[in-house]
C-alpha positions in Angstrom: -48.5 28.0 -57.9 -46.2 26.6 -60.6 -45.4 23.1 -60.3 -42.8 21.6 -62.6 -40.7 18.5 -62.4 -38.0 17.0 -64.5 -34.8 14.2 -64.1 -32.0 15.6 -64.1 -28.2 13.7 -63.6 -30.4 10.9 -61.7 -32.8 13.3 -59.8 -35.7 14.5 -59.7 -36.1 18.5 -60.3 -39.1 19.8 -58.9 -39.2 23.7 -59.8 -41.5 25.9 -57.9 -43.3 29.4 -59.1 -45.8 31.5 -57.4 -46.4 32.4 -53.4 -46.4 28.8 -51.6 -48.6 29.9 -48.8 -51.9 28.5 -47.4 -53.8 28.4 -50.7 -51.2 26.3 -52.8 -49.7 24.1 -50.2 -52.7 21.7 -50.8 -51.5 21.7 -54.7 -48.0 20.9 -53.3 -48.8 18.3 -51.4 -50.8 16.6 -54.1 -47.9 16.5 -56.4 -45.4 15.7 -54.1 -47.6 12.5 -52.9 -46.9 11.1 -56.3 -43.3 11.2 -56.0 -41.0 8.2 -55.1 -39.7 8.4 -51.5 -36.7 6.6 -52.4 -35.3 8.7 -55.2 -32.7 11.8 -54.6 -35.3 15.0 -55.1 -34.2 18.8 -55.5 -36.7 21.8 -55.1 -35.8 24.5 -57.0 -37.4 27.9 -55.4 -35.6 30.2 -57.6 -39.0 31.5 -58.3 -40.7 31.4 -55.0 -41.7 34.9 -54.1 -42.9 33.7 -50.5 -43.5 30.7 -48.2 -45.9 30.9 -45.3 -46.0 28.1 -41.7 -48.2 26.2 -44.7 -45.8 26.0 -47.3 -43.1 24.5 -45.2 -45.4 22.6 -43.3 -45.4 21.0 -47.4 -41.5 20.9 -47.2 -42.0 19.5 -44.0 -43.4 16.5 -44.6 -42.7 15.7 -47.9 -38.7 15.4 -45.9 -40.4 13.0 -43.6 -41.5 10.8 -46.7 -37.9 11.2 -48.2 -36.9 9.9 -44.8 -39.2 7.3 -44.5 -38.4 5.8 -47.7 -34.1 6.4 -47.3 -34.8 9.2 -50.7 -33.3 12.7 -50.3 -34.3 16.1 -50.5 -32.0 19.0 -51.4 -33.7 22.8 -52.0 -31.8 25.0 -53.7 -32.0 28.8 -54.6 -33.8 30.3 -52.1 -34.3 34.0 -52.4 -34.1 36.4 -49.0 -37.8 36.3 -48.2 -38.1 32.8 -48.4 -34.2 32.8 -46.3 -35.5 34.9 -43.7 -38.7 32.7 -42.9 -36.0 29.5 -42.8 -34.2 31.3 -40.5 -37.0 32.6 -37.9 -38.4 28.8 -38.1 -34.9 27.4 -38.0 -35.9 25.4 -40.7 -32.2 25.4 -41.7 -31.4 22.7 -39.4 -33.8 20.0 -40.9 -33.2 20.6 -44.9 -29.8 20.6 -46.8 -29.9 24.0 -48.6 -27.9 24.6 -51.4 -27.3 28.8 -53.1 -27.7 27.4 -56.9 -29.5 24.1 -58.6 -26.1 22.8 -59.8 -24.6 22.2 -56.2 -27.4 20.7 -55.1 -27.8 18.0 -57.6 -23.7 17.4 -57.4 -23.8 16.4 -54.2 
C-alpha cells in the first residue's frame, strides 16, 4: 500500500494505492496515528483496488480519533468494489462519502 498525504485548501489529503486488506491496514494505521485529530482530513481511494473488515476497521477508527478530537474525515472516490463492501457493512452511515476529491474538500 501506497500512502501519500498532502494540504490541500486547509486539509489534509491522504491518497491511498494498493489492496487495503489485512496486510497493509497495520501500515495505515501507523500513518494515520501521526495525524492531528483536530484537522479536516480527506481520503482519497481513487486508487484503492479493494478493502477487506481490516481495512475499514483502519477507516474505522481513525473516524473515532477525528471524533474524539472535533477533526473531520471526508473519503472520496471510491470505486465499485470498495462501494459494494460500504454497502454490505453499511459503512455508509458512519463516513461522509463524497464521488470526486474536489466535493469533498469544498465542503
Amino acid at each position: 500500500m501506497n500512502i501519500v498525504e498532502t494540504a490541500r485548501n486547509g486539509a489534509t489529503v491522504i491518497s491511498l494505492e494498493g489492496i487495503l486488506n489485512a496486510a497493509a491496514a497495520p501500515q495505515l494505521k501507523a500513518h494515520l496515528e501521526n495525524s492531528d485529530p483536530a484537522s479536516p482530513t480527506v481520503i482519497d481511494l481513487t486508487n484503492v483496488e479493494f478493502i477487506d473488515s481490516s481495512g475499514l476497521g483502519a477507516l474505522v477508527g481513525f473516524l473515532r480519533k477525528k471524533k474524539t478530537g472535533s477533526g473531520s474525515l471526508k473519503l472520496a472516490n471510491l470505486n465499485n468494489r470498495v462501494k459494494r463492501v460500504f454497502e454490505i457493512t453499511q459503512a455508509y452511515s458512519l463516513f461522509d462519502v463524497y464521488d470526486d476529491l474536489e466535493a469533498a474538500i469544498g465542503k
